[in-house]
N, C-alpha and C positions, 0 to 999 in steps of 0.2 A: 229650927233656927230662924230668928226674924230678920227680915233685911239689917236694920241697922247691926245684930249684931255680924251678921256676914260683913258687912263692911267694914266693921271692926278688926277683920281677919287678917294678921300681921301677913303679907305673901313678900316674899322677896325673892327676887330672881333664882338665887342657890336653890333652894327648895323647888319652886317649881321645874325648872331645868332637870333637877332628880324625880319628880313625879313625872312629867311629860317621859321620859326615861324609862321609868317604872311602867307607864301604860303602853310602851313600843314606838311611839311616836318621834319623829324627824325634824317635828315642829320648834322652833325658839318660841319660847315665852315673850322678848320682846317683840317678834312677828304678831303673835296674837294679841297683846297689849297694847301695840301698833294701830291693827286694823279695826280691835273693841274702841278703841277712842275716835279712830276715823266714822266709823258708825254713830256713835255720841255724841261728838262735834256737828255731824249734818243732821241734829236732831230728834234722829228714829230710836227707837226704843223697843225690845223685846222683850217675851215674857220669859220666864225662868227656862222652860223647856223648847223653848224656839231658842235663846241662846246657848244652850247645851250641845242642841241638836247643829247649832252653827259652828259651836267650837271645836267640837268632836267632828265635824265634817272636813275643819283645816286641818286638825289635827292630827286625822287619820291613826287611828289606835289599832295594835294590832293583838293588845290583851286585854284581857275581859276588863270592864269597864269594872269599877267598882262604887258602894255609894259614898265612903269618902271622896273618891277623886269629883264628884260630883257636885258635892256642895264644896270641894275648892273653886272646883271653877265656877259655879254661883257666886261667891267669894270673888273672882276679880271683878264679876260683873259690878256688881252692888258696890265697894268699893271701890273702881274705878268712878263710877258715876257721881260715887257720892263727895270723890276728892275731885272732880268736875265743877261741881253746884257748890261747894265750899267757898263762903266771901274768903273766907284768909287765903286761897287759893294755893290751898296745900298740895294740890294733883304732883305727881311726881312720873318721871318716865321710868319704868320698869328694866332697870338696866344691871349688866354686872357690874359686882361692885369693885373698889377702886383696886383690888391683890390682881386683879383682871388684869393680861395682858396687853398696852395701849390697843394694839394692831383690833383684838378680839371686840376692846368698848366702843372703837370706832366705827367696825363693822356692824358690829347690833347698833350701834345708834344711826347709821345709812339702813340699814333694815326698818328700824323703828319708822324710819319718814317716810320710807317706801311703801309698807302696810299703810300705814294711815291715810298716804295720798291715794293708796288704790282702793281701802276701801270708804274713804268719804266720797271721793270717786261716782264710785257703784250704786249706790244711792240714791243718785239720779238728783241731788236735791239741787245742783247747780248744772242746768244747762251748756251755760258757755260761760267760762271765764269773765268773757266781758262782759257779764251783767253784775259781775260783782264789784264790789268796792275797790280803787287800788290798794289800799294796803291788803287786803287779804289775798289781790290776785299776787302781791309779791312774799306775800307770805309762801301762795302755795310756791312760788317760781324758786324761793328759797328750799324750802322742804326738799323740792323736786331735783336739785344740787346735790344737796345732803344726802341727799338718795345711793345719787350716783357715786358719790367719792368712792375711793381705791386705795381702803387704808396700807396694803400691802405696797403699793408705790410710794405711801411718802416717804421722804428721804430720811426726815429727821424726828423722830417719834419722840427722842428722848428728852423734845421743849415742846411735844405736843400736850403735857398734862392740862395747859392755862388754856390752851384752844380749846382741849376738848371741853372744859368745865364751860366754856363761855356758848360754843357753838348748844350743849347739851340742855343749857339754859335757853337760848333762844328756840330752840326748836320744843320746850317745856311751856313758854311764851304764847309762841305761836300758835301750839293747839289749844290753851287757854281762848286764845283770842277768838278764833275760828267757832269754838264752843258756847261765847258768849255772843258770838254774831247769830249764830242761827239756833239758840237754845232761849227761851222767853225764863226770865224766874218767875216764881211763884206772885200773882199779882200780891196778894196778902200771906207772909207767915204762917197767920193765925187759922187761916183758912188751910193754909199747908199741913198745919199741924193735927188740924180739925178730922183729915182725912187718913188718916193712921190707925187702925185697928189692932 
């Protein structure tokens, strides 16, 4: 299977959540779609079996691995990246979808900013805060909120649907931004194109 068509690969939360499931694993899908983007956004890049070997290492599996499960999760890689590098800026966060209940979208989406901050993080590719731009030092300081909320405290869930969609979108925003900060495109297309076998 060639990258673009892996990245073609419909993945939606439901599905994955049932295979992470199927392989023994404790992991969320938004956790690891979190922290593959926090990776992405600082830049770095893996090859197909280094990120295997990375996803499988979060993910900790306790059944035998299989080679479907294996070109799915090739599958988020290449598709995540590829809805990264997309001018129409189609990226999307890998969330449950809306039948989900408030307290549970809220929580995977504090998880989602949590991975991402931890592992763009780890990467080492930003020293200190303050060598970056303000908007992206409030980008992160936003994330780093998001992180933290306590969907089970708030009071009133049942006029959270407009928060969530606004909040879900900014932090969709935000790693866009962060990704186009420290990601160069392609100087020429054609050159881009030239290099695909």
């Amino acid at each position: 299977m060639s990258e673009s068509e892996q990245a073609g690969i419909d993945l939606q939360f439901e599905d994955l959540a049932e295979l992470f499931v199927k392989m023994g694993s404790t992991l969320s899908p938004t956790y690891l779609h979190g922290s593959l983007t926090g990776v992405l956004s600082a830049g770095k890049r893996m090859t197909q079996e280094d990120w295997v070997d990375w996803a499988l290492d979060q993910m900790a599996p306790t059944e035998e691995i299989q080679e479907a499960h294996v070109t799915v999760i090739q599958g988020l890689y290449f598709k995540t990246l590829a809805e990264l590098q997309d001018e129409g800026l189609s990226f999307s966060l890998l969330m449950p979808n809306e039948d989900t209940p408030m307290v549970d979208r809220l929580e995977a989406l504090s998880e989602w900013s949590g991975s991402f901050l931890g592992a763009f993080g780890a990467t080492g590719v930003v020293q200190e805060t303050s060598d970056m731009p303000a908007t992206l030092q409030e980008i992160l300081e936003d994330l780093a909120d998001i992180a933290q909320v306590d969907a089970k405290s708030a009071e009133d869930l049942s006029s959270a649907e407009d928060d969530y969609i606004a909040v879900a979108e900014h932090v969709r925003v935000s790693a866009l931004t962060v990704f186009l900060e420290y990601n160069e495109p392609p100087a020429n297309p054609d050159d881009a194109d030239a290099t695909v076998h």
